[in-house]
C-alpha positions as CSV (number, residue, x, y, z in Angstrom):
1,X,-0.7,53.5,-34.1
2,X,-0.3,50.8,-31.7
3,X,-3.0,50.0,-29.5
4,X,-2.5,49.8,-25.6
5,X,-3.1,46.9,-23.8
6,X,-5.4,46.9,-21.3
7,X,-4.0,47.4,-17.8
8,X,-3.9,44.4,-15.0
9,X,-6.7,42.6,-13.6
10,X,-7.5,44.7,-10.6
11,X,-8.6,42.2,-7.6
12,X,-8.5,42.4,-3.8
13,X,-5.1,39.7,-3.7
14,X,-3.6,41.9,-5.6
15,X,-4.1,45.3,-3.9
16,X,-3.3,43.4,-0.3
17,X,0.4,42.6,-1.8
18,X,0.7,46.3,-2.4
19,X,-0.4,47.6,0.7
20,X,1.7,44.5,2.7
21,X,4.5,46.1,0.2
22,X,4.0,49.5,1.1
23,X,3.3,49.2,4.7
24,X,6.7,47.0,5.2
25,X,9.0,49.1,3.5
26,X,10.0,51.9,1.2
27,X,9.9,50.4,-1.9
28,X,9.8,52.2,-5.6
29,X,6.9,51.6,-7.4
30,X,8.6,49.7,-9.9
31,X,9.8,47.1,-7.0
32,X,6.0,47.0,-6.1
33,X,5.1,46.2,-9.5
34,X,6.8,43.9,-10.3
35,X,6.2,41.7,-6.8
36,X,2.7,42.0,-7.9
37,X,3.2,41.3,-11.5
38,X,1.6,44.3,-13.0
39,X,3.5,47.0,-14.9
40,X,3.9,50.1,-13.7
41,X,1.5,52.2,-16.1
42,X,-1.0,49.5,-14.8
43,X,-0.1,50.9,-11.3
44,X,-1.0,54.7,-12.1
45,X,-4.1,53.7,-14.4
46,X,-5.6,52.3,-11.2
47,X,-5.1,55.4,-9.4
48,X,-6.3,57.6,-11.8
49,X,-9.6,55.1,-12.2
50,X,-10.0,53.5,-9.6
51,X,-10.5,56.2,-6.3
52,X,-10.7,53.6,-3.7
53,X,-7.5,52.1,-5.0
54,X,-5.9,55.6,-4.4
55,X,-7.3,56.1,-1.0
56,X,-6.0,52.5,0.2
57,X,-2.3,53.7,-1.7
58,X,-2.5,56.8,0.6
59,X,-3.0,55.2,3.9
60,X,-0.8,52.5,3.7
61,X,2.0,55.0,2.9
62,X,0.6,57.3,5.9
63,X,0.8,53.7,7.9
64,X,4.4,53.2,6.9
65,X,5.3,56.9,7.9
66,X,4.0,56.5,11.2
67,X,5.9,53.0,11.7
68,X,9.1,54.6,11.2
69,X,8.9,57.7,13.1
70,X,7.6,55.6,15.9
71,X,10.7,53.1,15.4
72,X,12.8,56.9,15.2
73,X,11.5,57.9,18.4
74,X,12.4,54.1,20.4
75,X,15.4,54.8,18.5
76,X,16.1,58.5,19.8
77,X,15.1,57.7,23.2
78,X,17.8,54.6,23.7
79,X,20.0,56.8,22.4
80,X,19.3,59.6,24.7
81,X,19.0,56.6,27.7
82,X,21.9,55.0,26.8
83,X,21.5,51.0,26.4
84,X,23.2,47.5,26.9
85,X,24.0,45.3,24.3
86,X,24.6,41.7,24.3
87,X,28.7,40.5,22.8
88,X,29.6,37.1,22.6
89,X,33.3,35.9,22.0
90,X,34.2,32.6,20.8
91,X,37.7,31.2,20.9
92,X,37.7,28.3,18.4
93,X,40.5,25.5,18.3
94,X,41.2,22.6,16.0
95,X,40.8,19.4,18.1
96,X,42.5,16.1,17.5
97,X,39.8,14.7,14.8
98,X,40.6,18.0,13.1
99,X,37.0,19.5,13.5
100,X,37.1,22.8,14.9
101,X,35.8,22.9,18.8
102,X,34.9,25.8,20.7
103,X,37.5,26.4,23.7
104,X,36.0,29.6,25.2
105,X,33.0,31.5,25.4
106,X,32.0,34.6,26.7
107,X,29.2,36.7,27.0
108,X,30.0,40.3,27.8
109,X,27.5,42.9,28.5
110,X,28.0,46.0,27.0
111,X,26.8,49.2,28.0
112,X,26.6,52.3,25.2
113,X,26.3,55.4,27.2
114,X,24.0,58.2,26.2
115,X,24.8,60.4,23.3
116,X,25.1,63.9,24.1
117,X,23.7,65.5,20.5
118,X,20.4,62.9,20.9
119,X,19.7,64.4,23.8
120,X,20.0,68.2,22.6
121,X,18.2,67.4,19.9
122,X,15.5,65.5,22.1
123,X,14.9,68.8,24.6
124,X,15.3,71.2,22.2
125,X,12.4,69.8,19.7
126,X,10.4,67.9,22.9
127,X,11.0,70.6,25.8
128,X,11.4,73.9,23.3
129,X,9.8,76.0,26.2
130,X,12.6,75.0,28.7
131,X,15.6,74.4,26.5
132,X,16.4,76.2,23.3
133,X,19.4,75.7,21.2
134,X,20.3,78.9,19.4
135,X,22.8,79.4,16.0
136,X,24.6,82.4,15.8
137,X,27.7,83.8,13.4
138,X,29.5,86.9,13.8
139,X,28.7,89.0,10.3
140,X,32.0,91.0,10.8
141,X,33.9,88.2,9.0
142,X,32.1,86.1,6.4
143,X,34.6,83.3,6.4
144,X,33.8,82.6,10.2
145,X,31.9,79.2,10.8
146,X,28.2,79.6,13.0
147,X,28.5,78.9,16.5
148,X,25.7,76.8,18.1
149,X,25.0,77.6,21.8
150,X,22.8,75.7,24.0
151,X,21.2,77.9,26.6
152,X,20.1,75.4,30.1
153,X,17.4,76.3,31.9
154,X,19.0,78.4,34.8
155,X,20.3,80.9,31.7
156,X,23.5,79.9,31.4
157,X,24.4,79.3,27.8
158,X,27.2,76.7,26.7
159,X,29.2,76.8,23.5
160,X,28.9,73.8,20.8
């Protein structure tokens, strides 16, 4: 029988890469282990031993979570908003020493108008009370596709 090795020298430098890790991005475990140069069954013998190590696991995921829902929402709402982006064109020549030289540049602002669904979806889930998006399908014919209507405010329901 083969004996195990013992698992990875648990110390605080190494448990602040893994929460930097976890709290950046959605990495695997495996991708964590290896930046931190422990193996992965060292990774789940410190959570089953060690219940600190567990706890600190669980709030750097719950930090990442709320990171990207909050970058969702800035998201959701430019969308809804509408928003400008910067474009820049370049018109490159070849000049007589054979470098290439810029002949013309220009900056263009660009503006990306709101998006229609980001917004249904934005009242529907923000304002439920005042707007409510109902799916319907007709059971007389099951090959029929659901219909989704928007109902405004006033009543007055609009076909999507």
């Amino acid at each position: 029988m083969r004996k195990r090795k013992p698992y990875g020298k648990y110390n605080k430098e190494t448990v602040k890469k893994i929460v930097e890790l976890l709290e950046s991005d959605n990495y695997t475990i495996s991708e964590i282990c290896k930046a931190v140069g422990i193996g992965e069954a060292t990774y789940y013998e410190w959570i089953k031993k060690k219940p600190e190590f567990l706890e600190i696991i669980k709030k750097a995921r719950n930090n990442f979570d709320l990171a990207i829902v909050k970058d969702a929402e800035r998201s959701l709402v430019k969308m809804v908003n509408g928003y400008e982006v910067q474009e820049k064109r370049v018109t490159m020549i070849t000049g007589r020493d054979k470098k290439p030289k810029i002949k013309e540049q220009i900056n263009i602002t660009k503006h990306i108008a709101p998006n229609v669904a980001a917004t249904i979806f934005l009242l529907t889930n923000r304002a439920s009370e005042r707007w409510r998006n109902n799916n319907f399908s007709d059971n007389r014919n099951e090959s029929e596709i659901d219909t989704s209507v928007f109902v405004l405010p006033n009543g007055k329901e609009i076909e999507l």
